[in-house]
C-alpha positions as CSV (number, residue, x, y, z in Angstrom):
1,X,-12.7,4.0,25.6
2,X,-12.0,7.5,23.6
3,X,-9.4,7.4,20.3
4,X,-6.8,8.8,22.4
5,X,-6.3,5.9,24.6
6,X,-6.9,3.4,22.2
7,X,-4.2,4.6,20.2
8,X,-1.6,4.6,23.2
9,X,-1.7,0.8,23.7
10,X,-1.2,0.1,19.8
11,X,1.5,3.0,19.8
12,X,4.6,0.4,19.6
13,X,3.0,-1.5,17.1
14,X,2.6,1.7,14.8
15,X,6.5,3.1,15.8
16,X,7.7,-0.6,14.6
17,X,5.0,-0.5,11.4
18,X,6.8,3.4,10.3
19,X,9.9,1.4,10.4
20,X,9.1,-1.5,8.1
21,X,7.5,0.2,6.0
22,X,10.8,2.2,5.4
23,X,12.4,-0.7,5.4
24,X,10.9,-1.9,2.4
25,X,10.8,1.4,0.9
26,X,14.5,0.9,0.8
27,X,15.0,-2.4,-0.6
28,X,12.3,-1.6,-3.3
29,X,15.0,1.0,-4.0
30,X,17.3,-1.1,-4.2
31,X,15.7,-3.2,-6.4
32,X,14.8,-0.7,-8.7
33,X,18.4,0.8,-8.7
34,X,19.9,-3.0,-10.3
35,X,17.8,-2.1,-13.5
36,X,16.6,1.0,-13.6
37,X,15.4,0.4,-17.4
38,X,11.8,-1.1,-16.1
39,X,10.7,1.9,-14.8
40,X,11.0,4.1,-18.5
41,X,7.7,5.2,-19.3
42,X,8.9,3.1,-22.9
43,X,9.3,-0.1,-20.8
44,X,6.1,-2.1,-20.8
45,X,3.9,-1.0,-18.0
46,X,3.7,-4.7,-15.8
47,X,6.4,-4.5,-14.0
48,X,6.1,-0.7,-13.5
49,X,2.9,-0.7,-12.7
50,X,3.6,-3.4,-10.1
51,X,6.9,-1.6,-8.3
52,X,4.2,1.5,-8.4
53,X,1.4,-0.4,-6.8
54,X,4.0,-1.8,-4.3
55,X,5.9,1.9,-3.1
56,X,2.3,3.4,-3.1
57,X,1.2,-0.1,-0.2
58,X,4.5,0.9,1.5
59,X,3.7,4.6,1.7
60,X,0.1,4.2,2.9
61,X,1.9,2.0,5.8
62,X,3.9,4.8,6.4
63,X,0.8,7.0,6.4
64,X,-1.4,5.4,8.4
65,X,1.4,4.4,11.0
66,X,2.0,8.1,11.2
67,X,-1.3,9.0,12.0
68,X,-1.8,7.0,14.5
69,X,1.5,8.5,16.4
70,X,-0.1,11.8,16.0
71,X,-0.3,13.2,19.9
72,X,-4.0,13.1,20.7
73,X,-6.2,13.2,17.7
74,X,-9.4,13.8,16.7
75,X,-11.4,11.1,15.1
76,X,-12.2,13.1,12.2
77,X,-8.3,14.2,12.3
78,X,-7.6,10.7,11.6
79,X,-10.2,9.8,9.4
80,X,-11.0,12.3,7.1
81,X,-7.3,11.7,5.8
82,X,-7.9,7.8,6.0
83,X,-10.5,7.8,3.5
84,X,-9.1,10.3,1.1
85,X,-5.7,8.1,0.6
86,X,-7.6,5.3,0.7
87,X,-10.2,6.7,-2.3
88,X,-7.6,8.4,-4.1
89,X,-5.5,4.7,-3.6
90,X,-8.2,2.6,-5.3
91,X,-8.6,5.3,-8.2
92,X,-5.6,4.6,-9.1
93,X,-5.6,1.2,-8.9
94,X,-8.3,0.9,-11.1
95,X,-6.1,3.3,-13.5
96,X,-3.4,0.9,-13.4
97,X,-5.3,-1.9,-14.0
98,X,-6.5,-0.6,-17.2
99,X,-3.0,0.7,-17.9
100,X,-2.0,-3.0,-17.6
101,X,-4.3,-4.2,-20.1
102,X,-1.9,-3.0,-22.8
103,X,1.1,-5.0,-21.7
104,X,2.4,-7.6,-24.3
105,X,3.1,-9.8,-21.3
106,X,0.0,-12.1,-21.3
107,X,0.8,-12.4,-17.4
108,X,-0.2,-8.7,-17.0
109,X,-2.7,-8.1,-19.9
110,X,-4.8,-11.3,-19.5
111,X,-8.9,-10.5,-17.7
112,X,-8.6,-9.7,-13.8
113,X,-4.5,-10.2,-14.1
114,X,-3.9,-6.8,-12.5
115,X,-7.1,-7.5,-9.7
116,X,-5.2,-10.9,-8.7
117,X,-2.3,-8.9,-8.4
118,X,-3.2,-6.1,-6.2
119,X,-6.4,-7.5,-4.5
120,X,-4.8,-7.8,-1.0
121,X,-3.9,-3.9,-1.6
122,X,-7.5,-3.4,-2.5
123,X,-9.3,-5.1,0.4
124,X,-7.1,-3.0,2.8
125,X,-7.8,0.2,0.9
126,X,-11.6,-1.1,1.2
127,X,-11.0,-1.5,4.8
128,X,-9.1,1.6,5.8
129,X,-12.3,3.6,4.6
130,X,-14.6,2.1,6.5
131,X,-12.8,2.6,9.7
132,X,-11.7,5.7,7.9
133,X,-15.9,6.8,8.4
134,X,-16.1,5.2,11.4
135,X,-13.7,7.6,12.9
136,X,-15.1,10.5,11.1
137,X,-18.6,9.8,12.7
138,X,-16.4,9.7,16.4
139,X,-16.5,6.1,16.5
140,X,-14.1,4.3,17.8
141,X,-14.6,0.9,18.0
142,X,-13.1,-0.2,15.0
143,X,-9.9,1.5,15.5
144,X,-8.2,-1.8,16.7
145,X,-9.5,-3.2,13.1
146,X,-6.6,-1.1,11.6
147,X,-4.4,-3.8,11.8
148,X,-6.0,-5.9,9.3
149,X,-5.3,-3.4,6.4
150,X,-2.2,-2.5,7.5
151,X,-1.3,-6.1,7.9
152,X,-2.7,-6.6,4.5
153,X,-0.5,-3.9,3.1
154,X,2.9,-5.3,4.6
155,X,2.1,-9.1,3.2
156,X,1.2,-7.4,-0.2
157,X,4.4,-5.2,0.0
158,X,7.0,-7.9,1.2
159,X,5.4,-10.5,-1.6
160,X,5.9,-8.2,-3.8
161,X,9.8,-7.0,-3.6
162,X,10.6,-10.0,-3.4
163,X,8.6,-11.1,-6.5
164,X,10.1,-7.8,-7.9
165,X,13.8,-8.9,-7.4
166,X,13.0,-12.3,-8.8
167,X,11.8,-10.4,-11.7
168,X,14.9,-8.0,-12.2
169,X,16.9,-10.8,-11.9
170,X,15.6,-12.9,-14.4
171,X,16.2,-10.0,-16.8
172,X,18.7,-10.3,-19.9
173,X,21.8,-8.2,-19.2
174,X,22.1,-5.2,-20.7
């Protein structure tokens, strides 16, 4: 079975995927608006880092669900720009991870604290570039192995508002 085809049985699934993702997009901007104060680049970087980490799961969602709504791509169409959002994803990752090492909040700055964190957001990055290459070299049998990252992506993103607006909330009032 060819990309093309493949893609039109899963194209409900990626249409309602586009739709969470901005979903979540928009309650993480909600959060954020109730105390705008964490995200000053003064603010200690833990809870930035972590509403970063969760807009950038959310817009790879969004990303990826777009993709695959393309009309009648190519395989390298699709996964040439898999793997690059997915390399330049864990780059950053690993930025923020050192990033978090300065936080005075022993939750954030304490060894692998920032891999727990994000690791569900780093095994679907992982994933996305291997079927990223698969598609690349025309492959497409793992194309239906999408959802796993993707899936991974939305649990990682919907733990984390809500962890977020836990957070905000249990800040002093200013």
């Amino acid at each position: 079975m060819d990309i093309n085809s493949q893609l039109q049985e899963w194209d409900s699934f990626y249409t309602a995927v586009a739709g969470v993702a901005g979903v979540l997009v928009g309650l993480l901007f909600v959060a954020l608006a109730l105390s705008p104060s964490i995200m000053k680049d003064s603010a200690p970087p833990g809870v930035r880092i972590w509403c970063s980490e969760t807009f950038h799961s959310l817009v790879l969602m969004l990303t990826f669900a777009l993709l695959f709504l393309i009309p009648d791509p190519s395989g390298p169409g699709l996964g040439i720009p898999i793997v690059l959002v997915s390399l330049l994803g864990l780059r950053q990752i690993g930025q923020d991870i050192r990033m978090l090492r300065t936080d005075p909040d022993p939750r954030w700055s304490t060894n692998h604290a920032g891999l727990r964190r994000f690791s569900y957001l780093i095994a679907a990055e992982a994933g996305s570039i291997v079927i990223g290459i698969s598609l690349i070299l025309g492959r497409a049998e793992l194309i239906d192995w999408m959802v796993a990252p993707i899936f991974l992506m939305l649990v990682n993103a919907a733990i984390n508002c809500w962890d977020i607006l836990k957070e905000i909330g249990n800040l002093p009032s200013s």
